[in-house]
matplotlib code that plots the C-alpha trace (Angstrom):
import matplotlib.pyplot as plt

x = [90.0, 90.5, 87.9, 88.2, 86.7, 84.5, 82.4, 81.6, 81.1, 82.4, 83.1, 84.4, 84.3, 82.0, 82.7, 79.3, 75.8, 74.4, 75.8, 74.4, 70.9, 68.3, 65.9, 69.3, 70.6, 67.8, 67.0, 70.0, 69.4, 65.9, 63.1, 64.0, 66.9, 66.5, 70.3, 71.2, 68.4, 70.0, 68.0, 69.7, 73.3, 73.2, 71.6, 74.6, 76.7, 74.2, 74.1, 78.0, 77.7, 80.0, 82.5, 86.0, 86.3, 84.6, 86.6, 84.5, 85.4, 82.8, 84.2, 80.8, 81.5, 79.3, 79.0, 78.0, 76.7, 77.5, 74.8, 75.7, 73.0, 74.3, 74.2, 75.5, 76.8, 78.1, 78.3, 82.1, 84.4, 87.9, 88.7, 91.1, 89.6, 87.7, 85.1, 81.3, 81.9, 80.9, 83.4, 86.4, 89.8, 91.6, 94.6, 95.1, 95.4, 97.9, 99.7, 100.0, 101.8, 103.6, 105.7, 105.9, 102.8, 100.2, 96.8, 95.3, 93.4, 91.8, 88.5, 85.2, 82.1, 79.2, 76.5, 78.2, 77.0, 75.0, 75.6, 72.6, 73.0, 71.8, 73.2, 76.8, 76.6, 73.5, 72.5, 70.1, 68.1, 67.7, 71.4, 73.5, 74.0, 76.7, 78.8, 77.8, 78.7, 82.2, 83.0, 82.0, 84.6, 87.5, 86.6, 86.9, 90.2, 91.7, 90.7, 92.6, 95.9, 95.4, 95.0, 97.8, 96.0, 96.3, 92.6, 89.4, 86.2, 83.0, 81.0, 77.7, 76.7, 74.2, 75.4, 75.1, 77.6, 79.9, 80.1, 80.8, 83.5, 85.1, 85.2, 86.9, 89.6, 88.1, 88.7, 85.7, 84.8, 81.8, 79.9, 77.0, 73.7, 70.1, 67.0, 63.3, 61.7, 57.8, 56.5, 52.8, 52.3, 49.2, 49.3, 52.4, 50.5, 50.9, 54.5, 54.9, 52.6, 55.9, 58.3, 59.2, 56.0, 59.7, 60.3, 56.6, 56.4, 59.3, 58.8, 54.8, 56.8, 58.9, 56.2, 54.2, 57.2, 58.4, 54.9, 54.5, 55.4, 52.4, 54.5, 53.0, 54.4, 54.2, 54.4, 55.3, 56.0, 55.5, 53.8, 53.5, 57.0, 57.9, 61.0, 59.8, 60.3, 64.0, 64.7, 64.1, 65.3, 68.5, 69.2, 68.9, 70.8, 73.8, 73.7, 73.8, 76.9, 78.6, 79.3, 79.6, 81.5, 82.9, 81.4, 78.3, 78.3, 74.9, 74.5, 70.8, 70.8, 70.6, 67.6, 65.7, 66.8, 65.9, 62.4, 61.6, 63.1, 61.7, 59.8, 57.8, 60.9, 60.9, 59.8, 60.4, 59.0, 59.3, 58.5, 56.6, 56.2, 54.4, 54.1, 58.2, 59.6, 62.1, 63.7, 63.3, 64.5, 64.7, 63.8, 63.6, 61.6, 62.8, 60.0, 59.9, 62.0, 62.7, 65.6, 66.3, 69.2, 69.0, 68.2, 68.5, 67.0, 66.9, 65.6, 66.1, 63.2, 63.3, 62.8, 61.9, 64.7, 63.7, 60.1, 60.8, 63.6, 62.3, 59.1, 57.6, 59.0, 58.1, 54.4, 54.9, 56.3, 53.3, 50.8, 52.4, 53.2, 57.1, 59.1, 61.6, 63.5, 67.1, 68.0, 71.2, 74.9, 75.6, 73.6, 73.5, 70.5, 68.1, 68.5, 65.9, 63.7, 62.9, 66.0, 67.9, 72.0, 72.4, 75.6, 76.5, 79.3, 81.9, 84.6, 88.4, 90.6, 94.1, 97.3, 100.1, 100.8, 102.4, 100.0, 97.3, 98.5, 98.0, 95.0, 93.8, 95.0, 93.3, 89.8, 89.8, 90.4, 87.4, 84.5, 84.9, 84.2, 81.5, 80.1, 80.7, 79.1, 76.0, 75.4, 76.2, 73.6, 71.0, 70.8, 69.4, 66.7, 63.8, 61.6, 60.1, 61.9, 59.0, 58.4, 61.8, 61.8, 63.4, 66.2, 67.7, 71.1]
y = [104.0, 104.2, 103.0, 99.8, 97.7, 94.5, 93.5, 96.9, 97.8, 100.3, 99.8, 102.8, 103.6, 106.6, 108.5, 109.3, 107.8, 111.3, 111.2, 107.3, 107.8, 106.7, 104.8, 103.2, 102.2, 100.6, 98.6, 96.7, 96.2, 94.9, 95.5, 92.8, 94.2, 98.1, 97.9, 98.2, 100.1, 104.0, 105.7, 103.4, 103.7, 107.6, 108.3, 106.8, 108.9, 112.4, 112.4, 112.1, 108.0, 106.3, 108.8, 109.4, 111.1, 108.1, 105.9, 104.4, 106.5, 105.6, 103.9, 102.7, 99.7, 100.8, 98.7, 100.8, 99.9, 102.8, 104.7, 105.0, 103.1, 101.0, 97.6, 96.1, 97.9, 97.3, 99.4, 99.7, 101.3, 102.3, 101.7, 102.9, 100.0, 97.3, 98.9, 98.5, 95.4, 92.4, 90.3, 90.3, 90.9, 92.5, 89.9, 89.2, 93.4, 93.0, 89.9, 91.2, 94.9, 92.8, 91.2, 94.5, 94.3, 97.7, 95.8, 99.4, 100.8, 98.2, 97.8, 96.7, 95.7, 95.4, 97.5, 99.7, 99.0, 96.2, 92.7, 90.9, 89.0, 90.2, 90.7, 92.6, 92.5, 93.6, 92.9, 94.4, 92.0, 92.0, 91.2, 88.1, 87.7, 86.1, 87.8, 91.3, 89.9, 88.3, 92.3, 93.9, 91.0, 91.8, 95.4, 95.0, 93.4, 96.1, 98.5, 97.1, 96.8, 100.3, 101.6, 99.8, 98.2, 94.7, 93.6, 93.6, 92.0, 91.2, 90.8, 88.8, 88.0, 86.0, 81.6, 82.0, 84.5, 83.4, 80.3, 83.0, 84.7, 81.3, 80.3, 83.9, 83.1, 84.6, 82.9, 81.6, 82.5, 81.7, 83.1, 82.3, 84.5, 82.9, 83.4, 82.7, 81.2, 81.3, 77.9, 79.0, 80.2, 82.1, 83.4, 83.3, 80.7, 78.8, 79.2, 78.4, 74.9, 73.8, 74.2, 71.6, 72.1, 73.7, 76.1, 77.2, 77.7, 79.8, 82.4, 82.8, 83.6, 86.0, 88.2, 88.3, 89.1, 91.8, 93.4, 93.0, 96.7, 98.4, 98.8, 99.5, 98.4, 100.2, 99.6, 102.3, 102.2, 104.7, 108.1, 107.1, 108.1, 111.4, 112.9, 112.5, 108.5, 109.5, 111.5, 109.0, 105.7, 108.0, 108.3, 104.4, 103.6, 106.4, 104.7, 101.1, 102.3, 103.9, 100.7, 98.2, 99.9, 103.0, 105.7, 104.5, 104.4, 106.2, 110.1, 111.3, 112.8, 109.5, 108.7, 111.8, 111.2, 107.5, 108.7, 110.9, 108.7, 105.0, 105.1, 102.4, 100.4, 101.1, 98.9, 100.8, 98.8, 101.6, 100.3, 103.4, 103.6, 106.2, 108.0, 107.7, 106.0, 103.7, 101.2, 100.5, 98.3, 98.9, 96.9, 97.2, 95.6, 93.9, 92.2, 88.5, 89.5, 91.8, 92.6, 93.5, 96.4, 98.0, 98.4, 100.2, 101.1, 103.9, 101.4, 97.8, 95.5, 91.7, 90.3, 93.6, 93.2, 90.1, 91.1, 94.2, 92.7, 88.9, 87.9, 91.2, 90.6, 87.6, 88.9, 91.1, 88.6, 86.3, 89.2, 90.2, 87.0, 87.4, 84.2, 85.0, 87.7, 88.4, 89.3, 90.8, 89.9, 87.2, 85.5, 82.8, 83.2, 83.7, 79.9, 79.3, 81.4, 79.9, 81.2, 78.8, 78.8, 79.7, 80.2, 83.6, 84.0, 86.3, 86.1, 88.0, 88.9, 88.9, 90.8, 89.3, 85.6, 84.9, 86.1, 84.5, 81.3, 82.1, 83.4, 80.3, 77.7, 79.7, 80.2, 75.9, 75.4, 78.2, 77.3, 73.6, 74.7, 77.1, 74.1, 72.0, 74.6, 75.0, 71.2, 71.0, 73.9, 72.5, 69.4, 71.9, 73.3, 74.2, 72.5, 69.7, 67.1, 66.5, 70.0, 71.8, 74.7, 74.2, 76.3, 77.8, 79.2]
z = [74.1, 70.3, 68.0, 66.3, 63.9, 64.5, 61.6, 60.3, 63.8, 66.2, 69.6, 72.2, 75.4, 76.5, 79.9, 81.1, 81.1, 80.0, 76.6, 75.6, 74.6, 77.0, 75.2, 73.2, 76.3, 77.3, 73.9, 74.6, 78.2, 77.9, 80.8, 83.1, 85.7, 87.4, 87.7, 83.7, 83.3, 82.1, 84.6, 87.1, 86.1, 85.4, 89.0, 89.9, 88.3, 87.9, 92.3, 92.6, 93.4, 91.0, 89.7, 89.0, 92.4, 94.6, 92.7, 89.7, 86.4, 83.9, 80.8, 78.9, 76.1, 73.2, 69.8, 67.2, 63.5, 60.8, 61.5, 65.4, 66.8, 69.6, 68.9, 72.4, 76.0, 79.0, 82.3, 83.0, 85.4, 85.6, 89.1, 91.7, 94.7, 95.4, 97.3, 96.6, 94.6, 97.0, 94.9, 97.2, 95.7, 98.4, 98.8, 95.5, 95.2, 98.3, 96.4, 93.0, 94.6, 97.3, 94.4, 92.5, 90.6, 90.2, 90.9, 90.6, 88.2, 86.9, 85.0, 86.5, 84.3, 86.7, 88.4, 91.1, 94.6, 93.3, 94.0, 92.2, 89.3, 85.9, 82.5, 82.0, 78.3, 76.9, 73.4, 71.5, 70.6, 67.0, 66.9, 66.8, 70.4, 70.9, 68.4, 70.4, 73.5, 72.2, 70.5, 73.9, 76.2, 73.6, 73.8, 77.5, 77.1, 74.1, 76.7, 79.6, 77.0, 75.8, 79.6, 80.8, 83.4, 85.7, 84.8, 82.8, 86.0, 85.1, 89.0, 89.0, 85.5, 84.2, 84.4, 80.8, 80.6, 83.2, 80.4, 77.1, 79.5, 80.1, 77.1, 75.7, 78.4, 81.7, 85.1, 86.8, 89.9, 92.0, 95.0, 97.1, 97.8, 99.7, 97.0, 98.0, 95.4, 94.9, 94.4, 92.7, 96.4, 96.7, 100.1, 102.1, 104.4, 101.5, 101.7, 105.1, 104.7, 102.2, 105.5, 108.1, 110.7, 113.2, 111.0, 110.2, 113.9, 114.3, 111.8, 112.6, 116.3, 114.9, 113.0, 116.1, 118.2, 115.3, 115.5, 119.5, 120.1, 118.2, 115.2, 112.1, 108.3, 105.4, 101.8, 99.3, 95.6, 92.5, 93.1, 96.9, 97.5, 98.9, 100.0, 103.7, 103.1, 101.7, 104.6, 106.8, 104.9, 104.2, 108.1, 108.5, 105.4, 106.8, 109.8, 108.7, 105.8, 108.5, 110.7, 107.2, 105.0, 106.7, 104.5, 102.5, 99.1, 97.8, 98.5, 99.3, 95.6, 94.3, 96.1, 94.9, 91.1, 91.2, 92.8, 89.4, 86.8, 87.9, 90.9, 89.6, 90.3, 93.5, 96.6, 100.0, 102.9, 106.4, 110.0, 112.4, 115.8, 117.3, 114.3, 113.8, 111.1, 112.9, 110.4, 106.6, 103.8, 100.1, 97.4, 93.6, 91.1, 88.4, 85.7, 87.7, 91.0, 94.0, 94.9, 98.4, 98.5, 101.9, 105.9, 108.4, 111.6, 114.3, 117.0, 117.7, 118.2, 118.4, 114.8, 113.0, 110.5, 109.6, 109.3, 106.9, 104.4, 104.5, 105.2, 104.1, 100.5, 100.6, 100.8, 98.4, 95.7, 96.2, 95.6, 92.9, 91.6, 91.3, 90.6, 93.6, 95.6, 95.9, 99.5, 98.8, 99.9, 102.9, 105.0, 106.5, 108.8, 105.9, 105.1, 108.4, 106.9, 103.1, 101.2, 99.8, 98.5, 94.9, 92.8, 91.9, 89.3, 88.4, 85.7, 85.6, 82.8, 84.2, 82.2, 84.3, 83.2, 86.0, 88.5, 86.2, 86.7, 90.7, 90.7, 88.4, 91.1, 93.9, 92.3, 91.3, 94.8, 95.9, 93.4, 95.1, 98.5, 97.4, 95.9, 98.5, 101.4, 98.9, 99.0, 102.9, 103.3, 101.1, 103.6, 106.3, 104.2, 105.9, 104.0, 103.8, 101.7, 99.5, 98.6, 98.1, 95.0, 92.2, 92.2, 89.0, 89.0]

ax = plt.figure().add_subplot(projection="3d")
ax.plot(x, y, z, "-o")
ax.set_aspect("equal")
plt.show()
């Protein structure tokens, strides 16, 4: 990508993580979200994840001032698929080359692997935001012109950027995700004294029956971990990849870097039996939320999953006093269990005017039945009509 100018600014696209200063980086990305953290997008990248050869070809957005301090970034991606983006594209891909079109490459600005919301554009924040933000969409765009390519997609921004994208011309797209959200609980009897006295009932059944077998749960964060928790998550999470997505995503490398650059980040909840690691999820840690990434398991045991990635997080975001976890992708089944349907967003730039206009009609139609099954599921909440969370898109 050429540079050009925006208000005495630069903007250019940079290839790797490893040549964008750390500490830059991270000024514009601000503490709250692991996933735009630098350490977090060059593990990615540094253990052979997200690379040209998987598929995801760095192409960094930097705003620079005349001095070369970055003023505004965003994590993007040339890419030659739609894998590992939990924003589903597939037939418009099939569509678009059916009548001739090349839907591939296309660009990608979003957190590979990653499907929890958080900011795309990240703004230092001494600087006029919005301005940043606007020079980083239209950098976006000049890129996608320059490359040739069908697309500039931005996958689970912040609402308020899903509006700025809008408004510079993006379609709008929404998704839905289940969020637990901590209602000044103090224990997580607390929590359970909020739900409907059925639902109370079943999920005290459920961590008895999950515990029934003598299994033991640990937690481990920061200097606790060791490569001996890798070894075994890393045989659940290959397991688990294999039968999802056909060849997981994450190499064991990345689990070893992530370890020595933010293990304070990093929430690994691991069931034993019999002195045998047998199932595990991963979390990380963002300032006010945990986000649930990952499980796996070696041996199936009534209610264990639900145990490790839900109610155990829940636990933990009480004691720690987080404002709510993010249990990943899908899901109905965690509605029964205290999270509740929220909106997730994501916004597309699309070259072809023609197949724009197609695309446009199509998502209208798709953000009214998200809207509509988030209203139909929020009649079944499980709790108590007088004491449902406040939810905040």
């Amino acid at each position: 990508m050429g540079d050009s100018e925006h208000d005495a600014a630069t903007i250019k696209a940079i290839g790797s993580m490893s040549r964008i200063d750390a500490e830059a980086w991270n000024a514009c990305a601000g503490p709250e979200n692991p996933f735009v953290q630098h350490a977090f997008l060059e593990a990615l990248e540094e253990s052979g994840s997200a690379t040209a050869e998987t598929g995801w070809a760095p192409y960094h957005l930097v705003i620079e001032d005349k001095s070369e301090s970055p003023l505004g970034v965003a994590p993007m991606y040339v890419k030659g698929h739609s894998q590992g983006e939990f924003v589903f594209d597939h037939n418009w891909a099939h569509a678009y080359e059916s009548a001739g079109g090349k839907f591939y490459p296309k660009l990608l600005i979003a957190v590979p692997f990653t499907p929890a919301t958080g900011p795309r554009l990240l703004v230092r924040p001494d600087q006029d935001r919005a301005l940043i933000e606007g020079q980083l969409i239209a950098g976006g765009v000049e890129a996608a012109n320059q490359l040739d390519l069908s697309s500039v997609n931005v996958n689970f921004p912040t609402e308020r950027q899903w509006d700025h994208l809008g408004e510079s011309g993006f379609l709008q797209r929404t998704g839905e995700q289940f969020h637990w959200l901590n209602h000044n609980y103090e224990t997580f009897d607390d929590f359970l004294a909020a739900l409907s006295s059925r639902k109370r009932k079943a999920i005290r059944r459920e961590r008895r029956g999950a515990m029934a077998s003598d299994i033991e749960i640990e937690v481990i964060t920061g200097s606790d971990l060791r490569e001996e928790h890798w070894d075994a998550f890393f045989e659940f999470y290959m397991d688990t990849g294999s039968r999802k997505w056909g060849r997981p995503y994450l190499t064991r490398a990345f689990f070893s870097i992530v370890t020595e650059t933010m293990p304070e980040q990093i929430v690994m909840i691991l069931a034993r039996k019999d002195g045998d690691y047998i199932a595990g999820a991963l979390n990380f840690l963002g300032t006010d939320t945990l986000f649930g990434r990952y499980w796996g398991c070696k041996e199936d045991h009534p209610f264990l999953h639900f145990e490790v990635c839900y109610y155990r997080a829940i636990d933990f975001a009480i004691e720690h006093g987080l404002a709510r976890v993010e249990a990943g992708a899908q899901g109905h089944h965690k509605l029964s269990r205290g999270y509740l349907p929220v909106h997730t967003y994501s916004a597309h730039w699309i070259r072809d005017a023609g197949f724009r206009r197609a695309v446009a009609h199509y998502l209208e139609q798709e953000r009214a039945h998200v809207s509509d099954e988030i209203e139909m599921l929020d009649a079944y909440s499980p709790f108590r009509k007088d004491d449902i969370p406040t939810k905040t898109d």
